[in-house]
HTML snippet that shows the backbone in 3Dmol.js (N, CA, C, O; Angstrom):
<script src="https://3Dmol.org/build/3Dmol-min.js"></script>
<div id="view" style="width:600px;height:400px;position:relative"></div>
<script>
const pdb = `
ATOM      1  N   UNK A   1       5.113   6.300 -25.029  1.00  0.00           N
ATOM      2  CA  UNK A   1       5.868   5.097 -25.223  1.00  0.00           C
ATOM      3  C   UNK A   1       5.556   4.087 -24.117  1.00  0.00           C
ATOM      4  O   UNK A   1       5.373   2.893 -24.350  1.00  0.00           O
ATOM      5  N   UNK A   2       5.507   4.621 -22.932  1.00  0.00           N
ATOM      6  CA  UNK A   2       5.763   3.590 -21.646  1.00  0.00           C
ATOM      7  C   UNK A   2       3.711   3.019 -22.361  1.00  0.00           C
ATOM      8  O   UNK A   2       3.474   1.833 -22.591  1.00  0.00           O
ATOM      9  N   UNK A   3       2.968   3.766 -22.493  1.00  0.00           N
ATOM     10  CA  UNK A   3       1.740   3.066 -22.699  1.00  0.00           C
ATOM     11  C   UNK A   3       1.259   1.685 -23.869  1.00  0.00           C
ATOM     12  O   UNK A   3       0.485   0.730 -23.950  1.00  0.00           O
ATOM     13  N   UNK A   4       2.569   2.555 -24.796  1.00  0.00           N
ATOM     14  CA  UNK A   4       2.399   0.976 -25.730  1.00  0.00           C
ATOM     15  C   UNK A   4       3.043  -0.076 -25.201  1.00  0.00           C
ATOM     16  O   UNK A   4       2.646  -1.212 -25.460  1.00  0.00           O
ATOM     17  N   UNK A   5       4.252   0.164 -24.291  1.00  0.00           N
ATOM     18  CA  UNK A   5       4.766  -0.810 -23.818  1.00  0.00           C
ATOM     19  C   UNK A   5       3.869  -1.835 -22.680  1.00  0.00           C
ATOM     20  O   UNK A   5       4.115  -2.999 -22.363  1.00  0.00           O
ATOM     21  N   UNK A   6       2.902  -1.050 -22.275  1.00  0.00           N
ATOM     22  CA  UNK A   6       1.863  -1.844 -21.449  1.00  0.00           C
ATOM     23  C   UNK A   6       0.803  -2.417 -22.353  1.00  0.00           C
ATOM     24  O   UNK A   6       0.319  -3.458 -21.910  1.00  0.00           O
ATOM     25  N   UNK A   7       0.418  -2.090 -23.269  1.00  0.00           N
ATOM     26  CA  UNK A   7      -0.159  -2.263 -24.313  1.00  0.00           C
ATOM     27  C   UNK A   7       0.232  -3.782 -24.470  1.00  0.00           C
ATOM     28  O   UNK A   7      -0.312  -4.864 -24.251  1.00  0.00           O
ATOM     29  N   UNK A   8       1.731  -3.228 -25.072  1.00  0.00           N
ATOM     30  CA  UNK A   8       2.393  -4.961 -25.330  1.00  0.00           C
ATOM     31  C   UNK A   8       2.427  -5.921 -24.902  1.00  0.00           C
ATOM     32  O   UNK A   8       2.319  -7.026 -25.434  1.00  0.00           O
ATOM     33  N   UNK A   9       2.612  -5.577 -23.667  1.00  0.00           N
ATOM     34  CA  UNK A   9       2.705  -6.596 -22.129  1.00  0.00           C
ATOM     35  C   UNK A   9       1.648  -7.198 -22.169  1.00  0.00           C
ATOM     36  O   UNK A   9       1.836  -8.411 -22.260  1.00  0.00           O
ATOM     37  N   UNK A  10       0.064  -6.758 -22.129  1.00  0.00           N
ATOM     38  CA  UNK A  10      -1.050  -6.989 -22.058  1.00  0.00           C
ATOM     39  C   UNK A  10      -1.430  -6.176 -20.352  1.00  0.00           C
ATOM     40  O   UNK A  10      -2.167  -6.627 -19.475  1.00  0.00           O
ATOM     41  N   UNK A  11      -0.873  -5.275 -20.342  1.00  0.00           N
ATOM     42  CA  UNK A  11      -1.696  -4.620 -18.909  1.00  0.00           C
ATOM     43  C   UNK A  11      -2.250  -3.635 -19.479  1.00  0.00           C
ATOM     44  O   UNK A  11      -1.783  -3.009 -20.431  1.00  0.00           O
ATOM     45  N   UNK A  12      -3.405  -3.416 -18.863  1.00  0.00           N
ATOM     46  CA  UNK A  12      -4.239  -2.269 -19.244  1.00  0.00           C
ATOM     47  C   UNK A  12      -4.510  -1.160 -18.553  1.00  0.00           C
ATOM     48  O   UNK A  12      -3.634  -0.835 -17.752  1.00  0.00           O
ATOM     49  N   UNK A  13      -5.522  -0.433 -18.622  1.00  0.00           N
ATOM     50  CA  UNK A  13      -5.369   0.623 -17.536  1.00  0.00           C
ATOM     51  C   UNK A  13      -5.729  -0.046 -16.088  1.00  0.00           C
ATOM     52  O   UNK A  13      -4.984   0.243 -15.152  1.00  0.00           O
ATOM     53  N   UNK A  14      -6.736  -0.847 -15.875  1.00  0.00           N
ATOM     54  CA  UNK A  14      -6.642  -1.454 -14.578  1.00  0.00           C
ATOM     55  C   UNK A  14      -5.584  -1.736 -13.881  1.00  0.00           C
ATOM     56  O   UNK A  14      -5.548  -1.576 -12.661  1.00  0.00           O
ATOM     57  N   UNK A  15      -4.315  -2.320 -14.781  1.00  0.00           N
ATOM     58  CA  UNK A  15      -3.328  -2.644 -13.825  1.00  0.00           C
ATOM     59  C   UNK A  15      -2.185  -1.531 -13.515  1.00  0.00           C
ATOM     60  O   UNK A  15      -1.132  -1.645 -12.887  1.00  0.00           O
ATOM     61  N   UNK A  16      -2.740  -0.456 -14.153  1.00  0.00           N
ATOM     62  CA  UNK A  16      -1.598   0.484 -13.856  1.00  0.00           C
ATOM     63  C   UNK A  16      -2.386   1.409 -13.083  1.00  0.00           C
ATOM     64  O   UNK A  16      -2.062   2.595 -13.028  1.00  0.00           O
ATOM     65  N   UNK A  17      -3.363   0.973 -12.502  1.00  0.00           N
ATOM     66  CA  UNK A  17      -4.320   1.838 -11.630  1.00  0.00           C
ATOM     67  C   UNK A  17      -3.789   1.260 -10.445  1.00  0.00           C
ATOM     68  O   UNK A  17      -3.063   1.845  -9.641  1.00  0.00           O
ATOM     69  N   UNK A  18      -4.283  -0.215 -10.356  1.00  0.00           N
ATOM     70  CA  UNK A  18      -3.784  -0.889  -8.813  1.00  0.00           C
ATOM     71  C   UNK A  18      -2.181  -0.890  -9.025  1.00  0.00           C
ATOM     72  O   UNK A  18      -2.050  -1.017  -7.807  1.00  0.00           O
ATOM     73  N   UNK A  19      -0.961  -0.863  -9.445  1.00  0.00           N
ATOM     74  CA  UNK A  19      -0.062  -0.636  -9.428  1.00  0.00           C
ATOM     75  C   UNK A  19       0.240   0.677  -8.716  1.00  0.00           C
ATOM     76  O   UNK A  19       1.014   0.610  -7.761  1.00  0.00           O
ATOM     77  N   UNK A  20      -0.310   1.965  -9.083  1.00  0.00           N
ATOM     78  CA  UNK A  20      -0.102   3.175  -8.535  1.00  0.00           C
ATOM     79  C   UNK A  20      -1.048   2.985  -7.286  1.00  0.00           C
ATOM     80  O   UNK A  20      -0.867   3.832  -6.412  1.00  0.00           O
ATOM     81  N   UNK A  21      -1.880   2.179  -7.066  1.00  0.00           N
ATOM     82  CA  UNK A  21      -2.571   2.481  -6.151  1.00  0.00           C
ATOM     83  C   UNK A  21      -1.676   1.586  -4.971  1.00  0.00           C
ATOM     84  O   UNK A  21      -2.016   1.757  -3.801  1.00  0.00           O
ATOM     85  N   UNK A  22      -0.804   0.857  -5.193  1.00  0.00           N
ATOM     86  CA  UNK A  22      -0.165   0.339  -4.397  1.00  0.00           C
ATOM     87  C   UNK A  22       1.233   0.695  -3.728  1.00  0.00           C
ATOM     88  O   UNK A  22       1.861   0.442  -2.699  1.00  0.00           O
ATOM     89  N   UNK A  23       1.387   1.580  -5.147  1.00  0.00           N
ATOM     90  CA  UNK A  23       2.791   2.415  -5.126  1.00  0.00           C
ATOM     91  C   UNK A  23       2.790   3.873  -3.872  1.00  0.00           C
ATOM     92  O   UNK A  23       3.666   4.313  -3.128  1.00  0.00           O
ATOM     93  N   UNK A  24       1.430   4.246  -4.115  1.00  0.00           N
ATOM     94  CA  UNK A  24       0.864   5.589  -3.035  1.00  0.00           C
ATOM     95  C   UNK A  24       0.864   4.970  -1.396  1.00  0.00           C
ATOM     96  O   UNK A  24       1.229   5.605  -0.407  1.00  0.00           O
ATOM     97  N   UNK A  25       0.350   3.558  -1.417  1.00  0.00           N
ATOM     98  CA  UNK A  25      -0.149   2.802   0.027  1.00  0.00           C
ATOM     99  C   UNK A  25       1.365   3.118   0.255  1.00  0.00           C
ATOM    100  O   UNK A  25       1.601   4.287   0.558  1.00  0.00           O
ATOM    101  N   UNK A  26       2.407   2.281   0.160  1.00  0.00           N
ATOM    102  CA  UNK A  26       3.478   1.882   0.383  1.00  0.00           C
ATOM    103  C   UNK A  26       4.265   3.189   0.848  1.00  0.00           C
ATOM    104  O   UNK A  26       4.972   3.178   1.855  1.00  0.00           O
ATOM    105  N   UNK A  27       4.073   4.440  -0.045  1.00  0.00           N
ATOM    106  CA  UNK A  27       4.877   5.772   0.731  1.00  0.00           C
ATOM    107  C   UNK A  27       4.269   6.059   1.604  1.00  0.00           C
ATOM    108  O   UNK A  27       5.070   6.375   2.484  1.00  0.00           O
ATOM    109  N   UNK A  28       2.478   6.241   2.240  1.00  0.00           N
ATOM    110  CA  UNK A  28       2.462   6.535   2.720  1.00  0.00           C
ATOM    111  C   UNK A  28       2.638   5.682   4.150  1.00  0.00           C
ATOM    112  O   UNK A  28       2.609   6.227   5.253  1.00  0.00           O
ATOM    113  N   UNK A  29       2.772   4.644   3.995  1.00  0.00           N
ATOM    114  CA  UNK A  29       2.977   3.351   5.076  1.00  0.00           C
ATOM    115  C   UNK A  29       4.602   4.441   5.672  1.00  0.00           C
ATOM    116  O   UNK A  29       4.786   5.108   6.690  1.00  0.00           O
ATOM    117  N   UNK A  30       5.379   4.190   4.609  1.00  0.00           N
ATOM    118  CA  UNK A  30       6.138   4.301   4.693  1.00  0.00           C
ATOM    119  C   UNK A  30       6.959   5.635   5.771  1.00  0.00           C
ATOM    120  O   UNK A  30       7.952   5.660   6.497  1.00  0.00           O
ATOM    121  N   UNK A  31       5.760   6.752   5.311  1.00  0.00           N
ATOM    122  CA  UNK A  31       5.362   8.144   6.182  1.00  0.00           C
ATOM    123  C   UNK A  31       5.316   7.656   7.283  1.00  0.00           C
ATOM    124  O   UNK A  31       6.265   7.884   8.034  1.00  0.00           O
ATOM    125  N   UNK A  32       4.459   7.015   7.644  1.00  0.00           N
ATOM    126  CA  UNK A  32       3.649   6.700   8.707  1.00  0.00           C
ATOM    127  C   UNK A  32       4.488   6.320   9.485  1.00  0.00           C
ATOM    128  O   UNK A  32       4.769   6.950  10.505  1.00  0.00           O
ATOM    129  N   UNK A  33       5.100   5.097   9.106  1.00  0.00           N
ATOM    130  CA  UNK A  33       6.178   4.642   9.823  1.00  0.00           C
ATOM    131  C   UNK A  33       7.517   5.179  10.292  1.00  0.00           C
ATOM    132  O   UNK A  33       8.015   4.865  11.373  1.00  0.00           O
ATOM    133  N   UNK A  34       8.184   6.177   9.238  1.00  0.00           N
ATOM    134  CA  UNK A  34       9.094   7.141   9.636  1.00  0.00           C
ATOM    135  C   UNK A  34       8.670   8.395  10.853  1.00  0.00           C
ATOM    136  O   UNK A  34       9.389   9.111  11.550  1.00  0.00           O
ATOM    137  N   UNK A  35       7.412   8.295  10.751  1.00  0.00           N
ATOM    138  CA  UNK A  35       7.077   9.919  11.721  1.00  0.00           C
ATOM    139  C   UNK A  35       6.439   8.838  13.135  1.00  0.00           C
ATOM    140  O   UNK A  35       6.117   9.468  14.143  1.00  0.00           O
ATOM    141  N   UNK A  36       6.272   7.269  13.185  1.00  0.00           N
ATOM    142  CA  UNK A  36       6.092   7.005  14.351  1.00  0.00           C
ATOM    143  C   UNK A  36       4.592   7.045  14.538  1.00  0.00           C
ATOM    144  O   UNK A  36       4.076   6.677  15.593  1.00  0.00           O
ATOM    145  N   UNK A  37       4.020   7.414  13.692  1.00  0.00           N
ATOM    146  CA  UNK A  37       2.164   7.919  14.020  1.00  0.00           C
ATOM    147  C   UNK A  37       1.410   6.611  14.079  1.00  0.00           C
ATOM    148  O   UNK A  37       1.052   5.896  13.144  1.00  0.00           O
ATOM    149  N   UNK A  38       1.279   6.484  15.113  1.00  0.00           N
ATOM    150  CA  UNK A  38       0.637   4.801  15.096  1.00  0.00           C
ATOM    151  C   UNK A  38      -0.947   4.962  14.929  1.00  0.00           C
ATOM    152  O   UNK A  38      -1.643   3.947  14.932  1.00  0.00           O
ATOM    153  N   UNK A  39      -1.454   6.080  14.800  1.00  0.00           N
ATOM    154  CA  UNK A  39      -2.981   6.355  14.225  1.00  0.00           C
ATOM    155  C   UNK A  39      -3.072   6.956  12.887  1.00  0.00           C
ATOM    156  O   UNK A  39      -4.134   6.948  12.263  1.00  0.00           O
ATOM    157  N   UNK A  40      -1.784   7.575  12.338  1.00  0.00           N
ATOM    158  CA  UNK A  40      -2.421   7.595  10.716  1.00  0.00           C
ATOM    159  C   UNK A  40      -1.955   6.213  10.027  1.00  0.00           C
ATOM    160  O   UNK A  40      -2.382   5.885   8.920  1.00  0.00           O
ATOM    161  N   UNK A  41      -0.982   5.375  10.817  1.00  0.00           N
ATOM    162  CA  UNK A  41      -0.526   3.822  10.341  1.00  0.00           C
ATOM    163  C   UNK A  41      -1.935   3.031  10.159  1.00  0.00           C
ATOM    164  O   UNK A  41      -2.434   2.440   9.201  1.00  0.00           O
ATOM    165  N   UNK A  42      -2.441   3.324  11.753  1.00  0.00           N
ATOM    166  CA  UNK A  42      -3.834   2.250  11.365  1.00  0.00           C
ATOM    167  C   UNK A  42      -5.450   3.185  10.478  1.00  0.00           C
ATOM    168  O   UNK A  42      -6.543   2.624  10.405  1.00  0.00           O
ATOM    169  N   UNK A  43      -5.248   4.290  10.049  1.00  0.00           N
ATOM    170  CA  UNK A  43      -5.989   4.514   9.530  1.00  0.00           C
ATOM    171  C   UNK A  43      -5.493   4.327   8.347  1.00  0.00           C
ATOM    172  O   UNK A  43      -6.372   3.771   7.688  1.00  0.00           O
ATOM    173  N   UNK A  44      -4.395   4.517   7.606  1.00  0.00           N
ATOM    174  CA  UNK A  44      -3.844   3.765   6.339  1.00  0.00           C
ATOM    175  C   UNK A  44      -4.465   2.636   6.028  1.00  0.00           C
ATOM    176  O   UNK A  44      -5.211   2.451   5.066  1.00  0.00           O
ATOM    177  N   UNK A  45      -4.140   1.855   6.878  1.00  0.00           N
ATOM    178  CA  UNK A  45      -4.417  -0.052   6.660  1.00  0.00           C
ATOM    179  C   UNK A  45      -6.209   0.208   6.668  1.00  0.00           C
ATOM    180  O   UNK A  45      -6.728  -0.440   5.759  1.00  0.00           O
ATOM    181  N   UNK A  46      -6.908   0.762   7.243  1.00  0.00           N
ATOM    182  CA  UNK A  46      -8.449   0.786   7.242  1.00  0.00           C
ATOM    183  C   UNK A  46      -8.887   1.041   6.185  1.00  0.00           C
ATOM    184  O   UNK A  46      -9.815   0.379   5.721  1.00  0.00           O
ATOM    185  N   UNK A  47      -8.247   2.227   5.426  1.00  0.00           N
ATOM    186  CA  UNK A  47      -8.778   2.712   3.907  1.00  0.00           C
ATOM    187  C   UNK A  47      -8.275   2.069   2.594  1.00  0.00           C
ATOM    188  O   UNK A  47      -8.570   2.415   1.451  1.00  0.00           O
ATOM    189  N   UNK A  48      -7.266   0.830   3.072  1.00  0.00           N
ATOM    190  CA  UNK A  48      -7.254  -0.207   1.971  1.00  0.00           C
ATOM    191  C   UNK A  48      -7.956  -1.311   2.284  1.00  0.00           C
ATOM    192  O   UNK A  48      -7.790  -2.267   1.527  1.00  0.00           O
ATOM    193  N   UNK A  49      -8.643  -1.436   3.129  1.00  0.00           N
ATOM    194  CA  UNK A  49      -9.270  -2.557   3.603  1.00  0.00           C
ATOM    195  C   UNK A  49      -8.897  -3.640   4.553  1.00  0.00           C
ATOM    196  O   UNK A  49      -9.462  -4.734   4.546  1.00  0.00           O
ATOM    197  N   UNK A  50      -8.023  -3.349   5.299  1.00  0.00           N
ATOM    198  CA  UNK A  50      -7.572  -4.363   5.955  1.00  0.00           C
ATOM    199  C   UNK A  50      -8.183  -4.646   7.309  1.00  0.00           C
ATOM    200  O   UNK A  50      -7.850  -3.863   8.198  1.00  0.00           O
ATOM    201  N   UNK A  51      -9.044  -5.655   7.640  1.00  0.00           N
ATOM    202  CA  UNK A  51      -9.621  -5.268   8.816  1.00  0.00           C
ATOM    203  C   UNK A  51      -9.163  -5.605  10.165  1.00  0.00           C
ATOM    204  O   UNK A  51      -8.482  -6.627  10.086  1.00  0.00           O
ATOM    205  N   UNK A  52      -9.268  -5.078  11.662  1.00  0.00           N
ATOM    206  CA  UNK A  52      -8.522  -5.201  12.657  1.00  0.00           C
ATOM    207  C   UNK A  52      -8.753  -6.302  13.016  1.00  0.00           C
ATOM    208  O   UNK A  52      -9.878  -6.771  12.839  1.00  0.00           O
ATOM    209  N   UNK A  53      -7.747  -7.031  13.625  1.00  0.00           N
ATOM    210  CA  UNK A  53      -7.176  -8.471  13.568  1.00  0.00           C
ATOM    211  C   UNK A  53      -6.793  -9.656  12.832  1.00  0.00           C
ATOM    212  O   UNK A  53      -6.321 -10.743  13.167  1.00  0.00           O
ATOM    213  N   UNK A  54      -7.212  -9.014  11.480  1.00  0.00           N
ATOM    214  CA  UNK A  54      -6.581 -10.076  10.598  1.00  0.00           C
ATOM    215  C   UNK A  54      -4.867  -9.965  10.621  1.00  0.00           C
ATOM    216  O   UNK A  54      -3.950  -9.188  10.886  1.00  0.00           O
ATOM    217  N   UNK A  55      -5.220 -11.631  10.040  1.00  0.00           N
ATOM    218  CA  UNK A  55      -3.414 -11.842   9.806  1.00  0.00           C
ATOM    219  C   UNK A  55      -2.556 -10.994   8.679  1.00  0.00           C
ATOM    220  O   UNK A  55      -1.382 -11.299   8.466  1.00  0.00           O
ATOM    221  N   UNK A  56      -3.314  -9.718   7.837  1.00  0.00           N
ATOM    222  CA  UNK A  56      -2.467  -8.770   7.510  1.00  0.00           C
ATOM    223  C   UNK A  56      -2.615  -7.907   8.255  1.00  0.00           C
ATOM    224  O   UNK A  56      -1.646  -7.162   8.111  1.00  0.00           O
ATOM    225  N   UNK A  57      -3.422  -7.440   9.182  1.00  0.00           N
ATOM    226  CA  UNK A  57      -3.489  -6.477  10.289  1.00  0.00           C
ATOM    227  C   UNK A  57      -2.081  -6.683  11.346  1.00  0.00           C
ATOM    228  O   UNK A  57      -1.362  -5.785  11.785  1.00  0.00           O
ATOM    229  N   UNK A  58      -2.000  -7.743  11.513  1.00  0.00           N
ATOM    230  CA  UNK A  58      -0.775  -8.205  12.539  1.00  0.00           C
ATOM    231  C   UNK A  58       0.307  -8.112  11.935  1.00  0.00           C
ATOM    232  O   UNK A  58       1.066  -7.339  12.521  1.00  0.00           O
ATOM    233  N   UNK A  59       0.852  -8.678  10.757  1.00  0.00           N
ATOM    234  CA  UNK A  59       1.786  -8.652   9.740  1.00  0.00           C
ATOM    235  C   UNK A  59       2.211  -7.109   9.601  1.00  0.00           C
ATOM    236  O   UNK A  59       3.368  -6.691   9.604  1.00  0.00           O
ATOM    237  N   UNK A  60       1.257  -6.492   9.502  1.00  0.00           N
ATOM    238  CA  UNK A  60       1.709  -4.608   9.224  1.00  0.00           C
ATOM    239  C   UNK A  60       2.078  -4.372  10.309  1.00  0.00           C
ATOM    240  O   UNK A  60       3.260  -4.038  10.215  1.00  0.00           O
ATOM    241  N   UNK A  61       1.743  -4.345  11.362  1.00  0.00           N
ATOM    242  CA  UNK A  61       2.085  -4.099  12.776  1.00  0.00           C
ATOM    243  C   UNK A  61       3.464  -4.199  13.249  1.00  0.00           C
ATOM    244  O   UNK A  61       4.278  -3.361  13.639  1.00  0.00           O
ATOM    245  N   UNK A  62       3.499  -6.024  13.038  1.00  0.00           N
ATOM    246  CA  UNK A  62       4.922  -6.314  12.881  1.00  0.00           C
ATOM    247  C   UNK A  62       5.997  -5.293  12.593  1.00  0.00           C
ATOM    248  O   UNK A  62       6.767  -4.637  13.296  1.00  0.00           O
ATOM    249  N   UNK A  63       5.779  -5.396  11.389  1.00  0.00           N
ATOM    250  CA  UNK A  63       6.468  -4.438  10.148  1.00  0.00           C
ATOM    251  C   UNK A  63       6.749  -2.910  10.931  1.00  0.00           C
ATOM    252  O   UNK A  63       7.860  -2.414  11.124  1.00  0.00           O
ATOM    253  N   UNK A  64       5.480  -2.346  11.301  1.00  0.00           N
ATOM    254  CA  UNK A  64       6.021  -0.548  12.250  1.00  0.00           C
ATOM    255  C   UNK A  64       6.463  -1.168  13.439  1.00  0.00           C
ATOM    256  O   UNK A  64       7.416  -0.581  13.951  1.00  0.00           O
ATOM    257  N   UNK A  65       6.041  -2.236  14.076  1.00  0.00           N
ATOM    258  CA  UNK A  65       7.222  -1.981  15.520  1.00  0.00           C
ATOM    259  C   UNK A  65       8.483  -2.383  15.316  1.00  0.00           C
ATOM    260  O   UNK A  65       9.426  -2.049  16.032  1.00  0.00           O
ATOM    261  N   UNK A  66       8.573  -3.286  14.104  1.00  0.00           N
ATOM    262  CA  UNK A  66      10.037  -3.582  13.831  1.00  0.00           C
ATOM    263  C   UNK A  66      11.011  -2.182  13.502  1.00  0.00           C
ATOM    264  O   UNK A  66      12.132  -1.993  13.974  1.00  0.00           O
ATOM    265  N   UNK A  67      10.336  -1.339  12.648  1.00  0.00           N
ATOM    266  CA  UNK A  67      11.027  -0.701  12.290  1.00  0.00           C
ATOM    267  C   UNK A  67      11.542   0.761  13.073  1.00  0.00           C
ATOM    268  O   UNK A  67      12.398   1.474  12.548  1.00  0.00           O
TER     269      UNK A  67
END
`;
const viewer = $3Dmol.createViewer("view");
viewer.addModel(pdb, "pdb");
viewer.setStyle({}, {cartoon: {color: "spectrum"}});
viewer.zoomTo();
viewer.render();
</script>
């Protein structure tokens, strides 16, 4: 059911690929950030592409020392 309903929508499997693939980043950010590991945090952000010093590199950062 949930597939015709994407069907309907017009998303296809691509978008329910980067959807889950965004849904996985986010827990494990989320890991990362609960256990304090400030080297599996920045190896997270490396294996989605984010490269060191960009302004989403800093932005994530933000984000674990805030929290």
């Amino acid at each position: 059911m949930e597939s015709q309903s994407r069907a309907a929508a017009g998303r296809g499997p691509s978008t329910v690929r980067e959807e889950r693939k965004k849904r996985l980043f986010a827990q494990a950010a989320l890991k990362a950030i609960k256990a304090k590991d400030e080297r599996a945090f920045s190896e997270l952000l490396r294996s989605v592409g984010v490269k060191d010093g960009s302004p989403e590199w800093k932005n994530a950062w933000k984000a674990f020392r805030s929290a």
